[in-house]
N, C-alpha and C positions, 0 to 999 in steps of 0.2 A: 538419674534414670538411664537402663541401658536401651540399646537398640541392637541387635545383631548386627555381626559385623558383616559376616557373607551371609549373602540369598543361602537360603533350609530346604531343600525341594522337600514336602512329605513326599514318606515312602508310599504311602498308601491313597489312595484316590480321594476327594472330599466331594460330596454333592455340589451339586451345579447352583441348585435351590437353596443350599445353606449359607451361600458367600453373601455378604452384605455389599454394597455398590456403596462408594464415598463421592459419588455425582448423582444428578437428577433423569439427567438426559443423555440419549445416542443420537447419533446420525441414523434413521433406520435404511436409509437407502446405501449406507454403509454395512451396514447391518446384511440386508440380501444381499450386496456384495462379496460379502465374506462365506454368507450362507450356498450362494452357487459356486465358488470357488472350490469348499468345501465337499461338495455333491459331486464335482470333480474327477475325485481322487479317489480309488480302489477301497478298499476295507483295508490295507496290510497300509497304504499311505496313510488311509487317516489315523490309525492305529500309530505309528509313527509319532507322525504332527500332534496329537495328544501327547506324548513323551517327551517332546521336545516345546513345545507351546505352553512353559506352563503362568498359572495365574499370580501373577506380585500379589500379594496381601501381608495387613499387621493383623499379628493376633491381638485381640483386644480383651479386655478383662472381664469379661459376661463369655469367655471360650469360645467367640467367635472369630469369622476370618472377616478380614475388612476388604475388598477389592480395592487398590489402588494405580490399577492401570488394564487395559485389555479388555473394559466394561464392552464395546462391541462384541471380540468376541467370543466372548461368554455367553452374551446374551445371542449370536449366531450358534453358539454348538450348544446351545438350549433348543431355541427353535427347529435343528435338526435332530433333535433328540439325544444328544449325547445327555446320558445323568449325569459321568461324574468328572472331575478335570484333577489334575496336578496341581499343587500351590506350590510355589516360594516365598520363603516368610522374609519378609524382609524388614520387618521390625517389630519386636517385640511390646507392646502394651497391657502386659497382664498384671503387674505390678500398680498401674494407674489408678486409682478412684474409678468408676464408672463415673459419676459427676464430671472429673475434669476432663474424659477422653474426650470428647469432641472438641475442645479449646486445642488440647495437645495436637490432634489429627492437624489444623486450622492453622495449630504454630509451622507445623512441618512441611502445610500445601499438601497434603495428603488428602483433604477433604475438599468438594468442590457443590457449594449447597445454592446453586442457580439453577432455576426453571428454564422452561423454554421462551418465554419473555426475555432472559436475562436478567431476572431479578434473583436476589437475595433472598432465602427463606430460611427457617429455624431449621435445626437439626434434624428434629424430629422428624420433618418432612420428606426426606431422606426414604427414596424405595426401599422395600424391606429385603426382595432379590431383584435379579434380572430380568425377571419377567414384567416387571412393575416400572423399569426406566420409560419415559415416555419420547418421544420423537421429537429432534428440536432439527426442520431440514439447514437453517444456520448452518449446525456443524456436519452437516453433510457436505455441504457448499464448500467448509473451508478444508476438509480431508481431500476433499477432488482437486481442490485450488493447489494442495499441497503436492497433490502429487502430481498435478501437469506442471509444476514449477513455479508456482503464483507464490509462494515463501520457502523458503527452509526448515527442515524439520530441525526441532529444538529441543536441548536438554529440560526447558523452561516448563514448569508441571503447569498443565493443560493449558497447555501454547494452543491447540484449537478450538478451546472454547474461547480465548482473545482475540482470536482472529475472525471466531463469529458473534459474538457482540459487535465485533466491530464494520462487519458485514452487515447487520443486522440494523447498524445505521445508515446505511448506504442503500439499502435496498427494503422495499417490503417484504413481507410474506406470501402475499398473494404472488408477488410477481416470481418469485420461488416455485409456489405452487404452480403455479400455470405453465412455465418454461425455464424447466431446469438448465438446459443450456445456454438460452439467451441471458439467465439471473448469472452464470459461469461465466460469459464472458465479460458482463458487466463488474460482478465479482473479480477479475484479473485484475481491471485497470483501477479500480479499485485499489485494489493491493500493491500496485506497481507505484499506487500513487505517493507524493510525502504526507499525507495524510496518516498513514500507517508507520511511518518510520520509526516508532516507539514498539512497534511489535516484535515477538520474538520470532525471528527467520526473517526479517525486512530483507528484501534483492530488489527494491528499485533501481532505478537506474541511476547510475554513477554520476557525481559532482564534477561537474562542468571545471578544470584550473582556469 
């Protein structure tokens, strides 16, 4: 089987609405993050950031594009009305069975088919676009973690949904819902703890000689 060797930017624009998502859930407080950053910037900047932001996808063997990274924000320059975005193919699946592509996806960590439970679900279940991801505040929790310092960003495929599972035993929902910031600072020490040291981006605190 091959896979492309370098990212393919198409030339040409692809809908927003035709990209298939290989996870369940966003952070959506991630999500209107992205979306006011975006509102930000002039028509010629966001013009830009469109040419340069573009969407990792496998093409898959039904001629579709697979999302495997950047599901936030996709589903943010949906929400603001962007139609169409740039892909980079980054691996080719059209060669495949339709039957075995989801195994294949699953070999490569390209696919990610947990709810906002954190459970496990069949393929099928799988949003059809972006408009369809549903909100898990978990990985909200651990994109904010991530970026006040609470771990390391990592090459490791969806190191934030690891770190909100594992969040997710530490804390409730409710207590999310009701205070985001007190659930975030709870969430730090959490993560600073050896509790987590199995994760990917662990920065606890250094071993005592």
């Amino acid at each position: 089987m091959t896979t492309t060797n370098a990212r393919e930017p198409r030339v040409h624009p692809v809908p927003i609405l035709s990209l298939r998502p290989t996870q369940m859930t966003v952070g959506m407080r991630e999500v209107k993050e992205k979306r006011k950053r975006w509102r930000e910037h002039g028509k010629n900047k966001q013009s830009d950031l469109l040419g340069t932001h573009m969407i990792p996808v496998v093409h898959g063997p039904d001629g579709r594009y697979y999302v495997i990274d950047h599901h936030h924000l996709g589903r943010a320059l949906h929400d603001e009305g962007v139609k169409q975005v740039l892909v980079t193919v980054v691996g080719d699946l059209r060669m495949v069975e339709r039957e075995a592509f989801w195994g294949v996806m699953d070999n490569k960590r390209w696919v990610y088919p947990y709810d906002a439970k954190g459970e496990r679900r069949p393929f099928r279940d799988l949003p059809k676009s972006v408009v369809d991801l549903k909100d898990d505040p978990f990985r909200s929790l651990a994109g904010e973690l991530r970026r006040m310092g609470g771990f390391a960003k990592d090459t490791t495929p969806f190191s934030e949904f690891l770190w909100a599972d594992y969040l997710r035993r530490k804390l409730s929902r409710k207590a999310v819902d009701a205070n985001f910031d007190k659930a975030l600072e709870k969430g730090l020490a959490a993560a600073k703890s050896k509790d987590a040291i199995y994760l990917p981006g662990w920065c606890g605190p250094a071993e005592d000689d």
